[in-house]
C-alpha positions in Angstrom: -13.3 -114.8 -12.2 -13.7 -111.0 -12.6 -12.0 -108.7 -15.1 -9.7 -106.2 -14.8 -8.6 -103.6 -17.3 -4.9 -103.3 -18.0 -2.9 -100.1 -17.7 -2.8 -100.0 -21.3 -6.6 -99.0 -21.5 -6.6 -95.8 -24.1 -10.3 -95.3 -22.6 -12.1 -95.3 -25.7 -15.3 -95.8 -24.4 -16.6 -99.1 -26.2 -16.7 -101.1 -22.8 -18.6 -98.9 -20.5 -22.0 -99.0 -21.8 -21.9 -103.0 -22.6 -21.3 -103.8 -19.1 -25.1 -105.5 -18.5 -24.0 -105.7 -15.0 -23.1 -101.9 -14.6 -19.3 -102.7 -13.2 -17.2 -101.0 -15.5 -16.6 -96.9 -14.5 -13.9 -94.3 -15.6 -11.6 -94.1 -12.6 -8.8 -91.5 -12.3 -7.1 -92.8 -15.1 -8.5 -95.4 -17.4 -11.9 -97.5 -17.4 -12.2 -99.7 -13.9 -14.3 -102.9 -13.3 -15.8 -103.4 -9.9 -14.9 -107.3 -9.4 -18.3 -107.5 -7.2 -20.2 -106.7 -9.5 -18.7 -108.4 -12.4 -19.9 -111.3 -13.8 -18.1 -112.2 -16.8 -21.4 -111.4 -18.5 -22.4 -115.0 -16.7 -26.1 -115.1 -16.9 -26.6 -112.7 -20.0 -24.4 -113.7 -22.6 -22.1 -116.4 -23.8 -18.6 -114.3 -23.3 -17.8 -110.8 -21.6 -19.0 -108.5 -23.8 -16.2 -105.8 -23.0 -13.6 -108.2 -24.4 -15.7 -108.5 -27.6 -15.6 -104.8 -27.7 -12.1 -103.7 -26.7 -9.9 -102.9 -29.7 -6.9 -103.2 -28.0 -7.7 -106.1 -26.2 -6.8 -105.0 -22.5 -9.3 -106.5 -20.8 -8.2 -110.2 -19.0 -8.9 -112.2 -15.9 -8.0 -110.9 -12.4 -5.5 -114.1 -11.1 -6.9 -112.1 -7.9 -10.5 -113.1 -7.9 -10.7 -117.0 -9.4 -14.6 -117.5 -9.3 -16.1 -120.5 -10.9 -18.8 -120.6 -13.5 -21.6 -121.6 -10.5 -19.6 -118.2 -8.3 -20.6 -116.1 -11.5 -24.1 -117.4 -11.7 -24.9 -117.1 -7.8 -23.4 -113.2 -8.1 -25.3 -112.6 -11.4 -28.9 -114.1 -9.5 -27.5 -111.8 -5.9 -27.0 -108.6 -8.5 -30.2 -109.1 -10.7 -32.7 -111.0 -8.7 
């Protein structure tokens, strides 16, 4: 499953540079994660980071892109060798 960041993002910042996967960009408005290139942190860490450090907690699963945990793994091995 990818991430996506609400409307309600007040684009603080935090979740940008703990993206290990490099998905998460300023769009036009708020903070955007690229769903092929996220990872749900799969393969680095235990939980997304971004969620850890969003303080308005915005950040949830895309219902539009249900990956299971072996998806996550086989994008994380296709995005970092």
């Amino acid at each position: 499953m990818a991430l996506i960041i609400l409307d309600s993002c007040i684009n603080c910042d935090m979740c940008e540079p703990e993206c290990p996967n490099d998905a998460i960009a300023l769009g036009d408005e708020i903070y955007e994660i690229d769903p092929d290139r996220c990872t749900e942190c799969v393969g680095h860490y235990d939980k997304p980071t971004c969620e850890s450090v969003c303080p308005i907690d915005c950040i949830e699963v895309d219902q539009s892109r249900i990956e299971t945990e072996d998806q996550l793994l086989d994008k994380f091995y296709k995005l970092h060798g």
